[in-house]
Structure formats: C-alpha cells, structure tokens
TORNU-465510 format. One record per residue (C-alpha): x, z, y; residue number from 1. Coordinates in nm, 2 decimals. Layout:
% residues N
+--------+--------+--------+-----+
!     c1 !     c3 !     c2 ! num !
+--------+--------+--------+-----+
!      X !      Z !      Y ! NUM !
...
+--------+--------+--------+-----+
***
This chain:
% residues 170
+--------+--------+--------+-----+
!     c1 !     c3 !     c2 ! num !
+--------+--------+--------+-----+
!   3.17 !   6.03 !   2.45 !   1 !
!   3.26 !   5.65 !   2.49 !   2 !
!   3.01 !   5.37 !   2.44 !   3 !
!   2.98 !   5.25 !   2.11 !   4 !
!   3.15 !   4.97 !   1.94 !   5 !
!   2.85 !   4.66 !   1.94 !   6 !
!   2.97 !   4.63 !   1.57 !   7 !
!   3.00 !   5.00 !   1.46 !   8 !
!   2.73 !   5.10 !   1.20 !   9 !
!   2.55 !   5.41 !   1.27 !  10 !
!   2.39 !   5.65 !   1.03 !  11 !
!   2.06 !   5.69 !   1.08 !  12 !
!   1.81 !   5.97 !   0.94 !  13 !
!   1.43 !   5.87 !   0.94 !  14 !
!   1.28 !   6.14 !   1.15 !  15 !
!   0.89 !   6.06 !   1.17 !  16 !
!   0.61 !   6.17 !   0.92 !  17 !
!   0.41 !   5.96 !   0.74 !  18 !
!   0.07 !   5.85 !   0.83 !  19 !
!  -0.17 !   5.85 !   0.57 !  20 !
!  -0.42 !   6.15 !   0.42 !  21 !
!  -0.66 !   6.15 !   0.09 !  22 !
!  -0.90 !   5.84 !   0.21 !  23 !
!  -0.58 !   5.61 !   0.28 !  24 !
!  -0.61 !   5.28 !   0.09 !  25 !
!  -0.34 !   5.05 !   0.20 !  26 !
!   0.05 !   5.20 !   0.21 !  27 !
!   0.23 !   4.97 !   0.50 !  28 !
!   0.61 !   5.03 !   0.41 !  29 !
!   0.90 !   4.91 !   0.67 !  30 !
!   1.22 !   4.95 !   0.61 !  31 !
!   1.35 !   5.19 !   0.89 !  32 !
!   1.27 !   5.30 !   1.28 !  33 !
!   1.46 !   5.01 !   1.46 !  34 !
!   1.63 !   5.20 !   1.78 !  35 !
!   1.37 !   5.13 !   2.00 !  36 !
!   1.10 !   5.29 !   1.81 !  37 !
!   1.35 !   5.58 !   1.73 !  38 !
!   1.35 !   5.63 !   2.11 !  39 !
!   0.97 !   5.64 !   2.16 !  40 !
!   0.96 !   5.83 !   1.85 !  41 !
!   0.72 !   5.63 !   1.62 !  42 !
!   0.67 !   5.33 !   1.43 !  43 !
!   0.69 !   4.99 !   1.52 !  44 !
!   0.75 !   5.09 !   1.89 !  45 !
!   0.94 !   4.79 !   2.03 !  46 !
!   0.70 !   4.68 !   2.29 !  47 !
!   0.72 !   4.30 !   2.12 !  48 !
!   0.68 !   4.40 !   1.80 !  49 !
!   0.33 !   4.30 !   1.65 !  50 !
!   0.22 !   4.50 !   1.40 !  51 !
!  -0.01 !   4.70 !   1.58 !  52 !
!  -0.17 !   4.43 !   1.72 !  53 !
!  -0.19 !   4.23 !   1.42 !  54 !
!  -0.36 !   4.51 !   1.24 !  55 !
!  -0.60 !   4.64 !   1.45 !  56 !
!  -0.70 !   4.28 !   1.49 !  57 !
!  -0.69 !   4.24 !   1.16 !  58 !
!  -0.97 !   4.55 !   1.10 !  59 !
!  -1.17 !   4.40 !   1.44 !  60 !
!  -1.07 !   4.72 !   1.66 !  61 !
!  -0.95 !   4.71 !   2.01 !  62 !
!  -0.56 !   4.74 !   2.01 !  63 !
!  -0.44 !   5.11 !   1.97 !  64 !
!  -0.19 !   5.18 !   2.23 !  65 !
!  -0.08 !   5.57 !   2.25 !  66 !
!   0.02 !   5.75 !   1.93 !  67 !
!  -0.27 !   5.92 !   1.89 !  68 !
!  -0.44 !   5.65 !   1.89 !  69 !
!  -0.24 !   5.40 !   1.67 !  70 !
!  -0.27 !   5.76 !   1.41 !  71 !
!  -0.65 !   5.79 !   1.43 !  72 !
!  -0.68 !   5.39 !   1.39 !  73 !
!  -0.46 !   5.40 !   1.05 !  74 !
!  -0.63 !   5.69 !   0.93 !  75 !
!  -1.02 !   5.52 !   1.06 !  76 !
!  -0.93 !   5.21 !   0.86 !  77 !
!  -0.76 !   5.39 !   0.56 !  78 !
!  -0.40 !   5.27 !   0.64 !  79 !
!  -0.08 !   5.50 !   0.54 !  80 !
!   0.23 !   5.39 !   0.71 !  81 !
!   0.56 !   5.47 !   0.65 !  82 !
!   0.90 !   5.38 !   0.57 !  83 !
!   1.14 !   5.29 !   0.24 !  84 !
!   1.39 !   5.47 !   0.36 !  85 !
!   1.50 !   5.85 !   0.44 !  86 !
!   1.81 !   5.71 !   0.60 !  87 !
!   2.08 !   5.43 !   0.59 !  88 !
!   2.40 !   5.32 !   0.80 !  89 !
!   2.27 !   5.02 !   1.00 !  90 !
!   2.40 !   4.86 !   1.25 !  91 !
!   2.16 !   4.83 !   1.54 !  92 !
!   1.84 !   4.70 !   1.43 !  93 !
!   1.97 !   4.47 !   1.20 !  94 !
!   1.79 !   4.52 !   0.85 !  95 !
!   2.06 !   4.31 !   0.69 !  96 !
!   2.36 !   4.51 !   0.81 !  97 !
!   2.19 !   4.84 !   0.58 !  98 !
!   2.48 !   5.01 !   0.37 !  99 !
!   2.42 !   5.37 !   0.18 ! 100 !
!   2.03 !   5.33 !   0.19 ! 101 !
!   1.86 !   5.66 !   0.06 ! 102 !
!   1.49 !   5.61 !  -0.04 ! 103 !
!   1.20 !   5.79 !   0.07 ! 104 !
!   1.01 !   5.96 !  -0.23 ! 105 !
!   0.66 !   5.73 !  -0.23 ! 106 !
!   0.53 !   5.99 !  -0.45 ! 107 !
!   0.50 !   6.22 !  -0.16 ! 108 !
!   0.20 !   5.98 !  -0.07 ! 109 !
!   0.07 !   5.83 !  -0.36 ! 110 !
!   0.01 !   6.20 !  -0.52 ! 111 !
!  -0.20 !   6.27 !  -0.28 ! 112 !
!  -0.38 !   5.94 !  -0.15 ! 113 !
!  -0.58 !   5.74 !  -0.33 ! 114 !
!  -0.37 !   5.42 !  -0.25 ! 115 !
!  -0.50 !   5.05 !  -0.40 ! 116 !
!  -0.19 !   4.87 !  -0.31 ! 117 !
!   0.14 !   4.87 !  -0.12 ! 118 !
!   0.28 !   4.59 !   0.11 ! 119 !
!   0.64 !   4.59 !   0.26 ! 120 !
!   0.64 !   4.41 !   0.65 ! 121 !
!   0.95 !   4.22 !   0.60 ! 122 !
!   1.18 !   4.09 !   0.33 ! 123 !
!   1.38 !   4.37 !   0.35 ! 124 !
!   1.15 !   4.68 !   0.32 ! 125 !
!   1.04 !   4.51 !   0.01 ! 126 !
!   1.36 !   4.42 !  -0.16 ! 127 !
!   1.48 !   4.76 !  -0.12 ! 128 !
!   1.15 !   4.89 !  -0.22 ! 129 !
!   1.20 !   4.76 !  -0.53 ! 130 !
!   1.55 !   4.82 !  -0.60 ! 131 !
!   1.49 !   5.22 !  -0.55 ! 132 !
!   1.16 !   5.33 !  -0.57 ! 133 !
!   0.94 !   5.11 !  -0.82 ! 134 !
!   1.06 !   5.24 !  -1.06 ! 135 !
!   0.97 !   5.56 !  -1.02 ! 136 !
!   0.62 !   5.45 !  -0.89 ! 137 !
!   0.53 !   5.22 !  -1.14 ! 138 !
!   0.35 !   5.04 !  -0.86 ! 139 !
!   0.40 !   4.63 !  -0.71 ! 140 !
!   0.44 !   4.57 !  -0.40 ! 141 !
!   0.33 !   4.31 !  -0.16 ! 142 !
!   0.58 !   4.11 !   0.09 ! 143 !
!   0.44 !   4.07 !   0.41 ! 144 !
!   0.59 !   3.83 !   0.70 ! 145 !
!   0.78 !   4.07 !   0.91 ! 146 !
!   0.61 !   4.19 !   1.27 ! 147 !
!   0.98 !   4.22 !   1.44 ! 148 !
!   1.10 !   4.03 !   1.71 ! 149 !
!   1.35 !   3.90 !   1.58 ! 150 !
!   1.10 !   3.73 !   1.33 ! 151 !
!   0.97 !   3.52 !   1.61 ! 152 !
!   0.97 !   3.18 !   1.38 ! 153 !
!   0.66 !   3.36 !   1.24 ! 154 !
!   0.36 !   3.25 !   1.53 ! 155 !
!   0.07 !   3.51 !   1.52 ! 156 !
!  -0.18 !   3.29 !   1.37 ! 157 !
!   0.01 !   3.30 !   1.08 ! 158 !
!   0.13 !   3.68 !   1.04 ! 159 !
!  -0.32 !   3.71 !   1.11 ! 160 !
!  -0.36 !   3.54 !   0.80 ! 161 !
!  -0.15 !   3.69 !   0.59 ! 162 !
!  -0.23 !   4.04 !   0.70 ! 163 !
!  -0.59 !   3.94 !   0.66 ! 164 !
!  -0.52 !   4.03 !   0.27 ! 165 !
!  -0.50 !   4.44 !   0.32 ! 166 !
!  -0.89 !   4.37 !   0.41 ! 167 !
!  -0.95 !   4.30 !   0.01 ! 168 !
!  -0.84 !   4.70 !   0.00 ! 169 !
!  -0.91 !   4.93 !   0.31 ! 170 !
+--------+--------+--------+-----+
***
C-alpha cells in the first residue's frame, strides 16, 4: 500500500462507545474522533487538545489522565460524551472537509439517561447536530468553543468560562 494523497478524504467509522449511564446530566457531543484520538482509541486524545483539562477543572478535580480514569471522572460528575456522528469522509482532522456524514442515534442515550442539556464542543458538532438529529430529539443544543488545537485563537481562560455553564446542570 502507498502513502496517502495529503488531500484524499478518508471514510471514517466512529468506533468508540459512548460514555454516559442513568445519573448522566450533561451530553458533550463532538463531531468525530480526529486521527490522533482514533489511534489512542478514545476521545479527545490529541495530547494538545483541552477538553479534559478544561472539564475536570471545570468540576474542581485533578486532571484525568488514563481512560479509566477520564470514564470514571465523566460518569463521577454526571457527564455523557459522545459523538454526532457514526461516520463521515473527512479529510484528516479537518471538521470542514466532512462529506456523507451519517448521524449517531442520540436516542440511544437520552432513553436511558436522565440528560438536562446537550452542548456541541465546536461549531461543527453543533451545526451538524442540528441538521440531523434535533429533529428527532426534540432537544437544543448548546455551542461550546471548540477544545482542538487547531482552535488555538481560543486562550484557556476563556474556553474555562464558557465551560463553566455545564456546572448550572451536572
């Protein structure tokens, strides 16, 4: 096999479960596991990206750092995670390059958790959010500043603040 083109769009199939169980207030929707956290095999895994950090300081906890402990923190403070969708082409990590987006099926988690509201972290999760799956859910949902990156014009103080909101739930 050859290397790939740095333009070719690749179809990609979301392969982690969600995190959440009947006490989870607060749904935290990205859009899709960028390639880095596809290779370490959960969510928000690029070692720059700051959503763990942001939440966990958000909730006054000491930073989660393996899986199993980034699990038993969402689950502690009442935090689903998850993705919009099941799969896409994208190219790279590039959330604007998505073609062919198939939704996940928020139902799956909102049958069975008793969830107060739902924020998307980035622009992105939530405009597709609402173009295929609030509809079926009936439910809002809540734009977030992205934690990636590539969303570095966003300084930490301010992604704090705004995260500060899921507090007013969990």
């Amino acid at each position: 096999m050859g290397q790939k083109k740095m333009n070719e769009m690749e179809h990609v199939t979301h392969e982690f479960q969600p995190i959440y169980d009947k006490d989870s207030k607060v749904l935290m929707l990205g859009t899709m596991p960028s390639p880095k956290s596809r290779e370490v095999g959960f969510y928000y895994g690029h070692p720059r990206n700051r959503f763990w950090k942001v939440v966990s300081d958000v909730c006054g906890e000491a930073l989660p750092e393996t899986k199993e402990e980034k699990i038993a923190f969402a689950l502690r403070n009442h935090i689903a995670v998850w993705d919009v969708l099941a799969g896409c082409e994208i190219h790279g990590a590039d959330d604007s390059s998505i073609r062919n987006p198939e939704p996940n099926d928020m139902n799956r988690i909102l049958k069975e958790a008793d969830i107060q509201a739902i924020f998307a972290t980035g622009q992105k999760a939530a405009q597709l959010y609402k173009r295929y799956c609030q509809k079926e859910t009936g439910r809002e949902i809540i734009c977030l500043p992205s934690t990636s990156p590539a969303n570095c014009r966003v300084h930490y103080e301010e992604l704090y603040e705004a995260y500060k909101v899921i507090r007013d739930y969990i």
